[in-house]
N, C-alpha and C positions, 0 to 999 in steps of 0.2 A: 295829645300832649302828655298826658299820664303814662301810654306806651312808653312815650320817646325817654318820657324821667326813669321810667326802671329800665332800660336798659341801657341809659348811662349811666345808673346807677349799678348795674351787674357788670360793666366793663371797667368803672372802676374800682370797686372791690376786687377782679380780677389782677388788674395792674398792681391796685395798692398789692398784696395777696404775691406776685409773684416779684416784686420789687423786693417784699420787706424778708422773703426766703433768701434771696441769692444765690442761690442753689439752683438744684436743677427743680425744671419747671412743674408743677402740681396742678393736679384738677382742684381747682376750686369749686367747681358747681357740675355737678352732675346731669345737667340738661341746657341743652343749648340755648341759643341768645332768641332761636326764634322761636323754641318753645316759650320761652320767658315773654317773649310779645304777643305770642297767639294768646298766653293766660291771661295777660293782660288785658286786651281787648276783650275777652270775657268773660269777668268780671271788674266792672267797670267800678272806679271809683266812689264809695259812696261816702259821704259825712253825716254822722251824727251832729245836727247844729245846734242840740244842747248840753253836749260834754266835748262836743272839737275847742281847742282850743287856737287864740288868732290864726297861726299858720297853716294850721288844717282846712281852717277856715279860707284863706286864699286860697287852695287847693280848686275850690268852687268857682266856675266860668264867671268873669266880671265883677269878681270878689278881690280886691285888693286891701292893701294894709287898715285902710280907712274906714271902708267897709266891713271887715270884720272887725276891726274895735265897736264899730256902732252896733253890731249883732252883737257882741260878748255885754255891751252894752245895756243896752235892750232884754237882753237876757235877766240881767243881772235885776234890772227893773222891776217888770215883770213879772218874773219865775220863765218855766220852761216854756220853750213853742207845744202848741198841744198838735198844730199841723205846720206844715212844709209852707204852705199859703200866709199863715200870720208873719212869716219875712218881707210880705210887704208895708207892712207895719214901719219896718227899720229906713229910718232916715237915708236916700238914696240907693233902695230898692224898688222899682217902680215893674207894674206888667211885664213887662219887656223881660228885664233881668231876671225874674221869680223863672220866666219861663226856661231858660236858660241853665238856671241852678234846678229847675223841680228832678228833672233827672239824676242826680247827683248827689243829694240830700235826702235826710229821712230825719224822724224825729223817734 
């Protein structure tokens, strides 16, 4: 998923990039689309879930708008997560999910 976002996110930089010249066409990026997804793949995504803020925060598998309010939440409550585990603390993070985000997350 995060592959697929950068590099529509490098294709459209490229577009915007050779749209907004009209001219003749420019390297915009100096390495291609597939080195940009082999970096990707690794190194994978990861969130700080005590300075991400909400949308970073959905970035995380099974994390949507709801769920990260109630983590910025919770936070806010709180103080900081001291581990990646007290997420299941947060209203509508149960086993299942934690396992899901623990890869992706760090504190």
């Amino acid at each position: 998923m995060v592959s697929f976002a950068v590099v529509l996110l490098l294709l459209g930089g490229a577009l915007y990039a050779s749209r907004f010249s009209e001219g003749r066409p420019q390297v915009v990026y100096s390495f291609s689309l597939e080195e940009a997804a082999r970096e990707a793949r690794e190194e994978p995504l990861v969130v700080d879930i005590n300075t991400a803020d909400a949308e970073e925060l959905e970035e995380l598998p099974e994390v949507g708008p709801a769920t990260a309010e109630a983590i910025i939440e919770y936070r806010l409550a709180n103080g900081p997560f001291r581990t990646v585990e007290e997420l299941e603390e947060v209203p509508g993070i149960g086993p299942a999910t934690l396992e899901q985000i623990r890869p992706f997350a760090t504190v």
